[in-house]
Backbone atoms as SQL, in Angstrom:
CREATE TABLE atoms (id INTEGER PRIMARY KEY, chain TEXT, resi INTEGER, resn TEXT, atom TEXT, x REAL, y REAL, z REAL);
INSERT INTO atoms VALUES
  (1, 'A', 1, 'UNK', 'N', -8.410, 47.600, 17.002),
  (2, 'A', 1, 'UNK', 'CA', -7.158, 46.877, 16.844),
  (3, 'A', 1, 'UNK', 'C', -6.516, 46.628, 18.205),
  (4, 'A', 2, 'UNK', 'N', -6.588, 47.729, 19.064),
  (5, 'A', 2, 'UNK', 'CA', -6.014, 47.927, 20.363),
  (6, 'A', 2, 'UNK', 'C', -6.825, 46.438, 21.275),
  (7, 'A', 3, 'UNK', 'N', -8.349, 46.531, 21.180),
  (8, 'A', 3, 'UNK', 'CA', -8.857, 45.405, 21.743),
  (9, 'A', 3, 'UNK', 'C', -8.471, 44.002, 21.586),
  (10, 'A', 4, 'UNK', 'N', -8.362, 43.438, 20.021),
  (11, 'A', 4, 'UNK', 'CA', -7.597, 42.338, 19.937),
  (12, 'A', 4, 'UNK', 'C', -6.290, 42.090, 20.566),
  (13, 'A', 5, 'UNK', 'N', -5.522, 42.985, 20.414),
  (14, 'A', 5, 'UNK', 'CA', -4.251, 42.836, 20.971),
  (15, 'A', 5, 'UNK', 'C', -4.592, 42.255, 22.342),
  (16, 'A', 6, 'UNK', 'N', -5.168, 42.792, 23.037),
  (17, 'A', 6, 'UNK', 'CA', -5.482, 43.269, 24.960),
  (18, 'A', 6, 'UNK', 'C', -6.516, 41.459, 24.914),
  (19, 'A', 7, 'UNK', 'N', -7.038, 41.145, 23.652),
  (20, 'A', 7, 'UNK', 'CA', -7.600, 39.723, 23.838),
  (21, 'A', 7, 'UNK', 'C', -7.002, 38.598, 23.447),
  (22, 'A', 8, 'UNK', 'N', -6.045, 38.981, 22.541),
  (23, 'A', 8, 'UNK', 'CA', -5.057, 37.618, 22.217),
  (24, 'A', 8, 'UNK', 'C', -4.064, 37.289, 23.368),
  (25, 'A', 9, 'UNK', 'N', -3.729, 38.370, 24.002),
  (26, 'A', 9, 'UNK', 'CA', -2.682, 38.219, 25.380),
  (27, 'A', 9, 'UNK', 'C', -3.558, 37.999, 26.476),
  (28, 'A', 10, 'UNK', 'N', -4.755, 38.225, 26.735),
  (29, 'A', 10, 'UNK', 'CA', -5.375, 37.787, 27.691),
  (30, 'A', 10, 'UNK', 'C', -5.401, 36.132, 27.351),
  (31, 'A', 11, 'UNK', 'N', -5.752, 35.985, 26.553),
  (32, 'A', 11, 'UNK', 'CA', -6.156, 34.119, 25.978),
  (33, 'A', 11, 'UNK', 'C', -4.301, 33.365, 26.304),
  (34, 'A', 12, 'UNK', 'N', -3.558, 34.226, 25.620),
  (35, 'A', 12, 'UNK', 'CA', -1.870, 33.503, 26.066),
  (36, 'A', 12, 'UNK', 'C', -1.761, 33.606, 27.592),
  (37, 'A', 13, 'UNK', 'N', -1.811, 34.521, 27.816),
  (38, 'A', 13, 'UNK', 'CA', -1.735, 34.539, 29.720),
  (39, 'A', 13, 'UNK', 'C', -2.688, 33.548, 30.844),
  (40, 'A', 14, 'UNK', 'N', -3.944, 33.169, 30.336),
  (41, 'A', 14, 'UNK', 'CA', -4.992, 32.394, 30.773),
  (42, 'A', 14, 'UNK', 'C', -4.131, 30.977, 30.316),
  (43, 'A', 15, 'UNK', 'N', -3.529, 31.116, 28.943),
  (44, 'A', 15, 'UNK', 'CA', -3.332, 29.371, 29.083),
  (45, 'A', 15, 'UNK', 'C', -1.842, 28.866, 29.684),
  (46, 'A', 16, 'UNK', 'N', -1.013, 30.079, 30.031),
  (47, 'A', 16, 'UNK', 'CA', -0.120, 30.006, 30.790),
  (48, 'A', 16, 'UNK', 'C', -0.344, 29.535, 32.189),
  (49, 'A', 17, 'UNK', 'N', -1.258, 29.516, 32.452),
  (50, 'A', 17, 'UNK', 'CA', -1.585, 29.014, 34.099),
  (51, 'A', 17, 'UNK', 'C', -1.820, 27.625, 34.434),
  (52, 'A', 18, 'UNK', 'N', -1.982, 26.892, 32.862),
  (53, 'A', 18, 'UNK', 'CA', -2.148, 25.359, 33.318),
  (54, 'A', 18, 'UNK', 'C', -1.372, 25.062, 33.866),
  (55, 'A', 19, 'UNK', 'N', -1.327, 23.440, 34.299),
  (56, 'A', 19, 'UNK', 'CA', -0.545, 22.410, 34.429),
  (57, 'A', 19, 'UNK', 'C', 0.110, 21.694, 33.772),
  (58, 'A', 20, 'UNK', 'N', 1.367, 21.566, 33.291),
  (59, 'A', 20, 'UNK', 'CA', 2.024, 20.983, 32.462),
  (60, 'A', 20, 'UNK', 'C', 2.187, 19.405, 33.238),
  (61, 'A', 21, 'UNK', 'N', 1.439, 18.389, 32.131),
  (62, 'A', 21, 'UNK', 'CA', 1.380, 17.275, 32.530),
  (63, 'A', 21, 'UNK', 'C', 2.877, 17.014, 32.818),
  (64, 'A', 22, 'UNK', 'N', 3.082, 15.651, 33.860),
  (65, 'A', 22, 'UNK', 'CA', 4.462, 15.259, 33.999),
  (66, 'A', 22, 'UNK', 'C', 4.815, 13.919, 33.224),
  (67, 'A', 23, 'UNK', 'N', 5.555, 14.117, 32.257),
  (68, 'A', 23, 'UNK', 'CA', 6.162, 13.245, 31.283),
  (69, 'A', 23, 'UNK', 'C', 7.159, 12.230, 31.718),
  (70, 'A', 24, 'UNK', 'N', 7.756, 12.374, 32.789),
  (71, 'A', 24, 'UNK', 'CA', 8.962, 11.419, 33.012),
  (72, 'A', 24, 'UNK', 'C', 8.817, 10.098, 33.360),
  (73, 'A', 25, 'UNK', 'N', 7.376, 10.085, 34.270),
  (74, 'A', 25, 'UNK', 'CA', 6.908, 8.751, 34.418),
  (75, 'A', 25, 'UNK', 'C', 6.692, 7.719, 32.916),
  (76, 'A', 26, 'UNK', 'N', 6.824, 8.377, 31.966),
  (77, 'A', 26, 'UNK', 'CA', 6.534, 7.650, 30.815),
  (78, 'A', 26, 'UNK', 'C', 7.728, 6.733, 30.283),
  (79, 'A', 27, 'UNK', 'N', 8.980, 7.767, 30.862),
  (80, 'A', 27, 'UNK', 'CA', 9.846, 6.692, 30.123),
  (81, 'A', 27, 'UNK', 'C', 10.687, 6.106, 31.278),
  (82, 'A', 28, 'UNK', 'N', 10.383, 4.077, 30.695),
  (83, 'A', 28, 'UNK', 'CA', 10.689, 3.299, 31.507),
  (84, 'A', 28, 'UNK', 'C', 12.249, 3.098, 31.442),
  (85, 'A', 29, 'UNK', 'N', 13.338, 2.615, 32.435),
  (86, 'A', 29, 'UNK', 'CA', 14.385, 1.903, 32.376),
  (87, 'A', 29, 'UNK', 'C', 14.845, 1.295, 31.245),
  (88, 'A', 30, 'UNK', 'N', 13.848, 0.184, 30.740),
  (89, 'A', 30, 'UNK', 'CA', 14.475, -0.117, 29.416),
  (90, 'A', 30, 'UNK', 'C', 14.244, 0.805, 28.513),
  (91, 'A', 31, 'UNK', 'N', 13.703, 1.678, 28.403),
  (92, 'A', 31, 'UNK', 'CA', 13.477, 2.687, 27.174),
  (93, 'A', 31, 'UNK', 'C', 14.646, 3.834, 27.277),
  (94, 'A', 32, 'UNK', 'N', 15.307, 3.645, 27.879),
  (95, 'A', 32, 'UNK', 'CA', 16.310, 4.360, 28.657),
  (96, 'A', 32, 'UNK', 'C', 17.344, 4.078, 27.846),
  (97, 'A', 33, 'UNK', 'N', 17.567, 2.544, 28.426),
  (98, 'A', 33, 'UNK', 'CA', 18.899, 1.938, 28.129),
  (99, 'A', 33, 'UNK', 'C', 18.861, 1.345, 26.711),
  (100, 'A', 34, 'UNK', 'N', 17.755, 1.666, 26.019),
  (101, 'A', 34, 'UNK', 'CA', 17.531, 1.359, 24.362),
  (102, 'A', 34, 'UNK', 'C', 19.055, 1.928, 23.857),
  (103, 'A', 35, 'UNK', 'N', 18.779, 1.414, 22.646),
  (104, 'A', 35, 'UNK', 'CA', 20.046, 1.821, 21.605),
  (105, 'A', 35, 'UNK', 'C', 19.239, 2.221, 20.495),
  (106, 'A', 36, 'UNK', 'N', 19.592, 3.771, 20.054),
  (107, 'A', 36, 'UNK', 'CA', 19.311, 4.585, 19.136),
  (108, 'A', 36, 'UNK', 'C', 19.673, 3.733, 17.922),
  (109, 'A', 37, 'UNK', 'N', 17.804, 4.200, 17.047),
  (110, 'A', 37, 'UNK', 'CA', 18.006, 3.346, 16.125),
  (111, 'A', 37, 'UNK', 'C', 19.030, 3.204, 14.461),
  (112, 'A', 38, 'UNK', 'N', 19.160, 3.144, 14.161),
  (113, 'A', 38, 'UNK', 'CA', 19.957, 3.058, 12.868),
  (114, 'A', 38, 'UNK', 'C', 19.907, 4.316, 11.819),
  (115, 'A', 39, 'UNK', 'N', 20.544, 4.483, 11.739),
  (116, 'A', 39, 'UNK', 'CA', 20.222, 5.138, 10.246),
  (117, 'A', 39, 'UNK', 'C', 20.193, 5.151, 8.795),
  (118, 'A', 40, 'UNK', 'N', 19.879, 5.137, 8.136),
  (119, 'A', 40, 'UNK', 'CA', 19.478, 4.589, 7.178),
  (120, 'A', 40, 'UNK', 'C', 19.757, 5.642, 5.664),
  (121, 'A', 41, 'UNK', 'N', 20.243, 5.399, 4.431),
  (122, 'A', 41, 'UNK', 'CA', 20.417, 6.208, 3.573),
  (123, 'A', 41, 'UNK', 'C', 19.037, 6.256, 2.850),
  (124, 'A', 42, 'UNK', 'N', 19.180, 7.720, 2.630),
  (125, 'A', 42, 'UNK', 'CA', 17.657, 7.864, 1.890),
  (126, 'A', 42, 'UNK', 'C', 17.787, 8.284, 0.443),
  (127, 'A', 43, 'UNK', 'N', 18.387, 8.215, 0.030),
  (128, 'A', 43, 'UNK', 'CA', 18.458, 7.948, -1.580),
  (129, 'A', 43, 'UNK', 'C', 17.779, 6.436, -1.782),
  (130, 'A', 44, 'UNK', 'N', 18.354, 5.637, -1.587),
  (131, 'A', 44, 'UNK', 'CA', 17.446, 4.324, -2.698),
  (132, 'A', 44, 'UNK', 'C', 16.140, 4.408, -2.065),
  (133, 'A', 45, 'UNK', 'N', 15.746, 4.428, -1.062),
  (134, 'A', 45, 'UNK', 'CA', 14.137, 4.311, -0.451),
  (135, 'A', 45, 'UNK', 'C', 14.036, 6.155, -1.781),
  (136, 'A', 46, 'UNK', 'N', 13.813, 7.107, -2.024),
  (137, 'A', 46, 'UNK', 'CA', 13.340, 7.730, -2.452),
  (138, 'A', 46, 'UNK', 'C', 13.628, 7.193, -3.989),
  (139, 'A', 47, 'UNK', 'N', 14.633, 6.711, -4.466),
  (140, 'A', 47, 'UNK', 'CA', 14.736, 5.781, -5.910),
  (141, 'A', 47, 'UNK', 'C', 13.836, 4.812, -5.984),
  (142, 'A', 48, 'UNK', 'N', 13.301, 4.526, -5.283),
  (143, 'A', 48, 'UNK', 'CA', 12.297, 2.748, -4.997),
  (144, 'A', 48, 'UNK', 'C', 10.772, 3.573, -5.532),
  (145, 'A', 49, 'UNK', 'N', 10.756, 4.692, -4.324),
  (146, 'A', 49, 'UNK', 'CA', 9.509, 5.586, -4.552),
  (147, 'A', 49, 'UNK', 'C', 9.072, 5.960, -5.461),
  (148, 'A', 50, 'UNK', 'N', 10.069, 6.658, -6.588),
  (149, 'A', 50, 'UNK', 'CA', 9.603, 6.845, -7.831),
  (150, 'A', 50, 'UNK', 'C', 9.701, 5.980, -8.577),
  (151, 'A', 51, 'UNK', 'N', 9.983, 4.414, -8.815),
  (152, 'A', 51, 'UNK', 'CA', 9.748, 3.570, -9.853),
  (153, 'A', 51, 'UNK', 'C', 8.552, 3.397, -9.598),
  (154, 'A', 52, 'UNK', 'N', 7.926, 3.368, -11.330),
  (155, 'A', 52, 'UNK', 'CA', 6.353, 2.600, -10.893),
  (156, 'A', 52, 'UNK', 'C', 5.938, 1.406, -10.522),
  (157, 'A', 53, 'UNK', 'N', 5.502, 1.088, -10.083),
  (158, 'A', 53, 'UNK', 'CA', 5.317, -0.718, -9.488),
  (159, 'A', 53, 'UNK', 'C', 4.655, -1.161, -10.879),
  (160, 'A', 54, 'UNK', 'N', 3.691, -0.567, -11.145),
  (161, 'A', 54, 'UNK', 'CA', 2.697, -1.470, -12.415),
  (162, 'A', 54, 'UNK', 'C', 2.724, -0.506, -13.968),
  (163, 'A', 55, 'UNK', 'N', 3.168, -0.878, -14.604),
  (164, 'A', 55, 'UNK', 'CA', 2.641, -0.492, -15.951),
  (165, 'A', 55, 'UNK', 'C', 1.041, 0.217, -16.571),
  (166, 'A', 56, 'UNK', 'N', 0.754, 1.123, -16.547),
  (167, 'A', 56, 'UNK', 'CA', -0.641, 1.570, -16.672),
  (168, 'A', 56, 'UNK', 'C', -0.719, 0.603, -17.857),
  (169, 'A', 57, 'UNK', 'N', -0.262, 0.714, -18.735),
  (170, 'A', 57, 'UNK', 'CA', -0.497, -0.444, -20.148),
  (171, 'A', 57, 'UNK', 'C', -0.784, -1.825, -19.770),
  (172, 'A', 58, 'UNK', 'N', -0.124, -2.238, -19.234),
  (173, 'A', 58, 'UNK', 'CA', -0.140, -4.395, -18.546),
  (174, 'A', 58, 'UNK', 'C', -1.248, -3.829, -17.784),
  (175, 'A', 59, 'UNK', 'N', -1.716, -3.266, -16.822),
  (176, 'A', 59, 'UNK', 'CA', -2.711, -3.089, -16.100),
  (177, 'A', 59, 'UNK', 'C', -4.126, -3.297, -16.815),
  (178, 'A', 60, 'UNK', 'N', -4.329, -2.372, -17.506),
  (179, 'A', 60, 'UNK', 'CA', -5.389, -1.826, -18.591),
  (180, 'A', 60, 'UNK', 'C', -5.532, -3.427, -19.118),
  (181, 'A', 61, 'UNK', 'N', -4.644, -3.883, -19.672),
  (182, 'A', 61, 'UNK', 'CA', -5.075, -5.237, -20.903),
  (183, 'A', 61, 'UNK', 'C', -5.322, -6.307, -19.930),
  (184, 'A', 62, 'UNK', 'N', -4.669, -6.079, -18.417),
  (185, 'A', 62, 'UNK', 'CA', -5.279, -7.512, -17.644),
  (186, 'A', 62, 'UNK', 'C', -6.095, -6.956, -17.127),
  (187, 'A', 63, 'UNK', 'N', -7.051, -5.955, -16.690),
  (188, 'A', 63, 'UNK', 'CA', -7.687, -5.540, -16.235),
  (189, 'A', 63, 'UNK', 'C', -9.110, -5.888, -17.575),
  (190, 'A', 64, 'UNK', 'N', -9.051, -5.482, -18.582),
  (191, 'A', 64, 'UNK', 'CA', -9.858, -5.930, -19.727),
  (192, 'A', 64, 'UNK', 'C', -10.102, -6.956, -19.959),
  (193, 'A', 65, 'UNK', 'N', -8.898, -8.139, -20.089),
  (194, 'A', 65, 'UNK', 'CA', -8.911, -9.530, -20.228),
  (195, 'A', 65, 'UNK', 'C', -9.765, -10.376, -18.768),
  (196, 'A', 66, 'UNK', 'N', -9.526, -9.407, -17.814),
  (197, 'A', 66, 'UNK', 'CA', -10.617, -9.964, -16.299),
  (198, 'A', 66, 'UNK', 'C', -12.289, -9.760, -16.546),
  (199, 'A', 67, 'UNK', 'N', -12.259, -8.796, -17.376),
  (200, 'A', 67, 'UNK', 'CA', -13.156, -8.403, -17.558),
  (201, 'A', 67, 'UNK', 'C', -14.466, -8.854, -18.604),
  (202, 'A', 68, 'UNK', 'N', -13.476, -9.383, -19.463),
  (203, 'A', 68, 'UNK', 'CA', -14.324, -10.412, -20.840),
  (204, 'A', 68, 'UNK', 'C', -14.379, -11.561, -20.084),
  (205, 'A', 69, 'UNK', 'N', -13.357, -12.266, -19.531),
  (206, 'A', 69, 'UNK', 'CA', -13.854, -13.663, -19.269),
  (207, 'A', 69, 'UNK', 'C', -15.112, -13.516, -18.247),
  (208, 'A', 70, 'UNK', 'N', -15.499, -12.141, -17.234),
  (209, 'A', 70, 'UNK', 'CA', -16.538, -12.228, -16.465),
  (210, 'A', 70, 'UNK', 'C', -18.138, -12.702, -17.148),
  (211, 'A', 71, 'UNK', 'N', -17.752, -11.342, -17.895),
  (212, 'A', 71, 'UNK', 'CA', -18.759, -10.994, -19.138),
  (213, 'A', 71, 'UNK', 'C', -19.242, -12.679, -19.825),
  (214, 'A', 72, 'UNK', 'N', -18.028, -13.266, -20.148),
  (215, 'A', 72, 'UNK', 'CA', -18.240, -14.498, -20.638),
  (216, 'A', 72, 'UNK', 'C', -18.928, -15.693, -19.629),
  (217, 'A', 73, 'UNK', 'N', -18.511, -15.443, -18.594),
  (218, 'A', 73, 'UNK', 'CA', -19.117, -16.372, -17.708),
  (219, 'A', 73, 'UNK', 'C', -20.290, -15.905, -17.243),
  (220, 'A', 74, 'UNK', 'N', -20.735, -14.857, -17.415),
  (221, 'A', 74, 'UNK', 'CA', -21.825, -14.298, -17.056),
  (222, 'A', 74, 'UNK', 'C', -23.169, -14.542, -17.992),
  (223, 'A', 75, 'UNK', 'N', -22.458, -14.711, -19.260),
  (224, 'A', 75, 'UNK', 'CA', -23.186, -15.209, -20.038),
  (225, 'A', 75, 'UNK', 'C', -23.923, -16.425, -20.022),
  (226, 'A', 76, 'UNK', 'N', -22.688, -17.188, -19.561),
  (227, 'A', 76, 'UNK', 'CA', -23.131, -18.793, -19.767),
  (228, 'A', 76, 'UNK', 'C', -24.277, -19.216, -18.734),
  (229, 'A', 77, 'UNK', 'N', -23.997, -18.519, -17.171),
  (230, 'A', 77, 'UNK', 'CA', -24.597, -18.796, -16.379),
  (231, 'A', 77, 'UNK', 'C', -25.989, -18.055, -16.445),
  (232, 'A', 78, 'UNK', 'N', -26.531, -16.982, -17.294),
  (233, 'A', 78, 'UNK', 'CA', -28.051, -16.759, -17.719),
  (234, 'A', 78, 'UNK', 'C', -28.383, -17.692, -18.226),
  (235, 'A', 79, 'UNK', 'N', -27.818, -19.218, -19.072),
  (236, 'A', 79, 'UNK', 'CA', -28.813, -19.924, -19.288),
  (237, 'A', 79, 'UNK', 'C', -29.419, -20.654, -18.471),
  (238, 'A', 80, 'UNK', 'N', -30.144, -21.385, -19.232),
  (239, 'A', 80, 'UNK', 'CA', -30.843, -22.300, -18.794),
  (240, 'A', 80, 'UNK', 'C', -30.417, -23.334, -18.057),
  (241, 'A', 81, 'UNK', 'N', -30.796, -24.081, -16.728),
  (242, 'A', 81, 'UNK', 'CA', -29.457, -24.773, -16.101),
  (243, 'A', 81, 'UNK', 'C', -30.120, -26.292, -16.315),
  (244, 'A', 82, 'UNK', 'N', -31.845, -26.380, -16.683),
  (245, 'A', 82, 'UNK', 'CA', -32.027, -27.538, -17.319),
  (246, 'A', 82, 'UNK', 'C', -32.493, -27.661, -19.049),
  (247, 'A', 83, 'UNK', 'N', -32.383, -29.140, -19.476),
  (248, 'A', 83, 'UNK', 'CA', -32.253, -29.034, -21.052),
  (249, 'A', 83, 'UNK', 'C', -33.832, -29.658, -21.498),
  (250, 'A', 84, 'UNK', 'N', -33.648, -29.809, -22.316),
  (251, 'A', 84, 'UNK', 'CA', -35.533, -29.575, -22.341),
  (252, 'A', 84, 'UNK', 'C', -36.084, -30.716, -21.857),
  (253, 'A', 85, 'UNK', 'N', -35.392, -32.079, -21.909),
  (254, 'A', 85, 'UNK', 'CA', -36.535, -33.619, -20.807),
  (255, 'A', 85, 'UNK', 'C', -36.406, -33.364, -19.442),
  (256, 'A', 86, 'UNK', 'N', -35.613, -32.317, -18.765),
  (257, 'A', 86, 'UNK', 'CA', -35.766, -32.258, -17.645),
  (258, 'A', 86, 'UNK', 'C', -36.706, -31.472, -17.285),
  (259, 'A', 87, 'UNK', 'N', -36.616, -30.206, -18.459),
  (260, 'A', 87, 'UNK', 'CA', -37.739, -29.158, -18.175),
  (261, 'A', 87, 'UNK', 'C', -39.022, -30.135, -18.131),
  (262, 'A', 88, 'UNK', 'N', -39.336, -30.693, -19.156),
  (263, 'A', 88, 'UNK', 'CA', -40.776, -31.166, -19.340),
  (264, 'A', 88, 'UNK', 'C', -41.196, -31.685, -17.898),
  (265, 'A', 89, 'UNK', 'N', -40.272, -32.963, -17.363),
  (266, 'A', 89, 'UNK', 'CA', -40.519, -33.224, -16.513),
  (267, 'A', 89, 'UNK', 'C', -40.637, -32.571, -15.359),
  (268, 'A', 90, 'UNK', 'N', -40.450, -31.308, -14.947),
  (269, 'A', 90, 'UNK', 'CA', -40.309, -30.537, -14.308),
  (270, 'A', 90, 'UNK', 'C', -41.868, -29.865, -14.144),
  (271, 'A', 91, 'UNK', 'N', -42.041, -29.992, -15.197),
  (272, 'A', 91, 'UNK', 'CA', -43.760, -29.205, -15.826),
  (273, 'A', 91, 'UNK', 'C', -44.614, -30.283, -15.328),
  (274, 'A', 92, 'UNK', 'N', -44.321, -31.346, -15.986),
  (275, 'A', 92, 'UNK', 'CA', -45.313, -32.223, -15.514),
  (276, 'A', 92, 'UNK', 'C', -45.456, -32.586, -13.846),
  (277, 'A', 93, 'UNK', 'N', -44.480, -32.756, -13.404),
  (278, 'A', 93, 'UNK', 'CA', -44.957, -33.009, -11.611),
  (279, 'A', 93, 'UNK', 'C', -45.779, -31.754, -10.893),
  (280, 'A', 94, 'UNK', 'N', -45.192, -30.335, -11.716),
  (281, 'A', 94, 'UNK', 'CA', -45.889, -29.241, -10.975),
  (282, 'A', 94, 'UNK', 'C', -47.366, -29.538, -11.674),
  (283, 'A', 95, 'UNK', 'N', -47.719, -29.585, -12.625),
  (284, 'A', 95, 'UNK', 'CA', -49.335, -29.526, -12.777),
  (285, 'A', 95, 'UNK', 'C', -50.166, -30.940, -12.196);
């Protein structure tokens, strides 16, 4: 137990010796002379938060209704895209 102790303060004392980068160059003149920003009430932003945006119900039935017309168009487009005098002719130039 005694050893940890004698190694966790060795590790704090070792990182005590860095260099603390210098920060001041960062802030420019105009960041200076900025004007602190607004404040703002946080009740309606947390009232906004909990309304739900979408209805799980309206979701579900347009989400279903997207879903049949795919189905439906998906259908149509497995057929056949010629009708049978085109097929024939189609047969006949290949042989």
């Amino acid at each position: 137990m005694k050893r940890a102790h004698l190694l966790s303060a060795l590790l704090l004392l070792t990182g005590a010796c860095t260099q603390f980068p210098d920060l001041d160059p960062t802030l420019t003149p105009a960041l200076e002379a900025a004007e602190y920003p607004t404040l703002v009430p946080l009740a309606p932003m947390l009232a906004a938060a909990q309304t739900p945006g979408v209805e799980p119900a309206q979701a579900a039935a347009t989400i279903d209704a997207r879903v049949a017309a795919l189905r439906s168009r998906a259908a149509r487009l497995r057929g056949s895209v010629l009708n049978g005098p085109e097929r024939q002719r189609l047969e006949q130039g290949l042989s």
